[in-house]
Structures are given as C-alpha cells and as structure tokens.
C-alpha positions in Angstrom: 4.5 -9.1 -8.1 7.5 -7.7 -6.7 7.7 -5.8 -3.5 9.8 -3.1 -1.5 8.7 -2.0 1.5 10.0 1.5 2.5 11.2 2.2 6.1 8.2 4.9 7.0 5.7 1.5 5.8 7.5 -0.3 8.6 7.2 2.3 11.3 3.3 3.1 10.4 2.8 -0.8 10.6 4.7 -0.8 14.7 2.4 2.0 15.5 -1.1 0.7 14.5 -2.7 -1.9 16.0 -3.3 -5.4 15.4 -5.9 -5.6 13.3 -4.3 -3.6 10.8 -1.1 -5.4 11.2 -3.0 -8.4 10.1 -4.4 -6.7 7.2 -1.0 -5.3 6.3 0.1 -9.1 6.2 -3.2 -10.3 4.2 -2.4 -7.6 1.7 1.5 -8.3 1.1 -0.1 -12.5 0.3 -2.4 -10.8 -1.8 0.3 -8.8 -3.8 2.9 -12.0 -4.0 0.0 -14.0 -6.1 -1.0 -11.2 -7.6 0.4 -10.7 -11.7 -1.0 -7.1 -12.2 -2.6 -4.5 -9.7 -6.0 -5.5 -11.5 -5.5 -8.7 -9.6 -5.4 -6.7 -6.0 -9.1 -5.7 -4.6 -9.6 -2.4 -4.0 -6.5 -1.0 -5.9 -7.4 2.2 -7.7 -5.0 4.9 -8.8 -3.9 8.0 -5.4 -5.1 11.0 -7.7 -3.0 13.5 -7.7 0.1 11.2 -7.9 1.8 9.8 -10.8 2.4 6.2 -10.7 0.6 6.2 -7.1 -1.9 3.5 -6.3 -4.2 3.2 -2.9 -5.5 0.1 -1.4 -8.2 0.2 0.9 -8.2 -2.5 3.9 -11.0 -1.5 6.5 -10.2 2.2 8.2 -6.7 1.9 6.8 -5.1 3.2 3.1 -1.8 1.3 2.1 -0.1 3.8 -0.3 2.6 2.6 -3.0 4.1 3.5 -5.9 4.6 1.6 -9.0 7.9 1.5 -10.9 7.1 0.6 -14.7 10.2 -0.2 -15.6 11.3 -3.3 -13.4 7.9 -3.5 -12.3 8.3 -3.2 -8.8 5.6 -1.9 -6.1 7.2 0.4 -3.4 4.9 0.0 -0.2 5.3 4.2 1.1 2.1 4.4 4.1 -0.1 2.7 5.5 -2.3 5.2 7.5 -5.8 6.1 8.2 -7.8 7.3 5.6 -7.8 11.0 6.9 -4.1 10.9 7.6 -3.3 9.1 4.3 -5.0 11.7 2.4 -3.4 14.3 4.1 0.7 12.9 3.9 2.6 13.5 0.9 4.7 10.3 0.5 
C-alpha cells in the first residue's frame, strides 16, 4: 500500500526509544507488502474516528488515517496506548 507519513509521526518516532523505532520500521515493511489493511496484523478500526485505523506494536499505538479515494494510508501518531487514546489526531 501506499504511504504518507505526517510530520507529528516523525517527531513521536525521535522521541521514543529504540525499541519502538524498530517496530515503527517493521510496521512501515509490513504496510509496503501489504494489498489491504486485512493484510496488516493487528489493524482494527480507532472508534470514534472515521476512516481512522490503530495498529498495535507492543506498548505503542501507530494511528493513521485511510484516504479511500487514492487509497493512501496517512501515518498521524505513534504514541503509548494511554497517550494515543487520549490525542486527537
């Protein structure tokens, strides 16, 4: 799939640590192979949200949005899972 990472996605990824850095990059492999979010573990729709989606990697939520249209995923967060409940992205 097709990917744009937004510039607060950057930022949360230079201020958590390297364990979830690595995660961050497993996921982004995981999302170039993958043909639909089915295909990503873990994806489940951010309630709530329209067009939001959550993936779970250890203590950490990555938050995107899906644009139907050109089907592109917009990577918004990647936080804890108290924080990323908390934001509004």
């Amino acid at each position: 799939m097709k990917y744009e990472i937004n510039r607060r996605f950057e930022k949360d990824l230079r201020n958590l640590p390297e364990i979830a850095e690595k995660a961050a990059g497993e996921f982004l492999i995981e999302l170039e192979e993958a043909k639909t979010l089915r295909d990503i573990r873990d994806c489940i729709p951010f309630q709530g949200k329209k067009n939001a989606y959550r993936v779970r990697r250890g203590s950490y939520r990555i938050l995107m949005i899906l644009y139907v249209e050109n089907e592109v995923v917009h990577l918004m967060r990647m936080l804890t899972r108290g924080q990323a409940y908390k934001s509004s992205f």
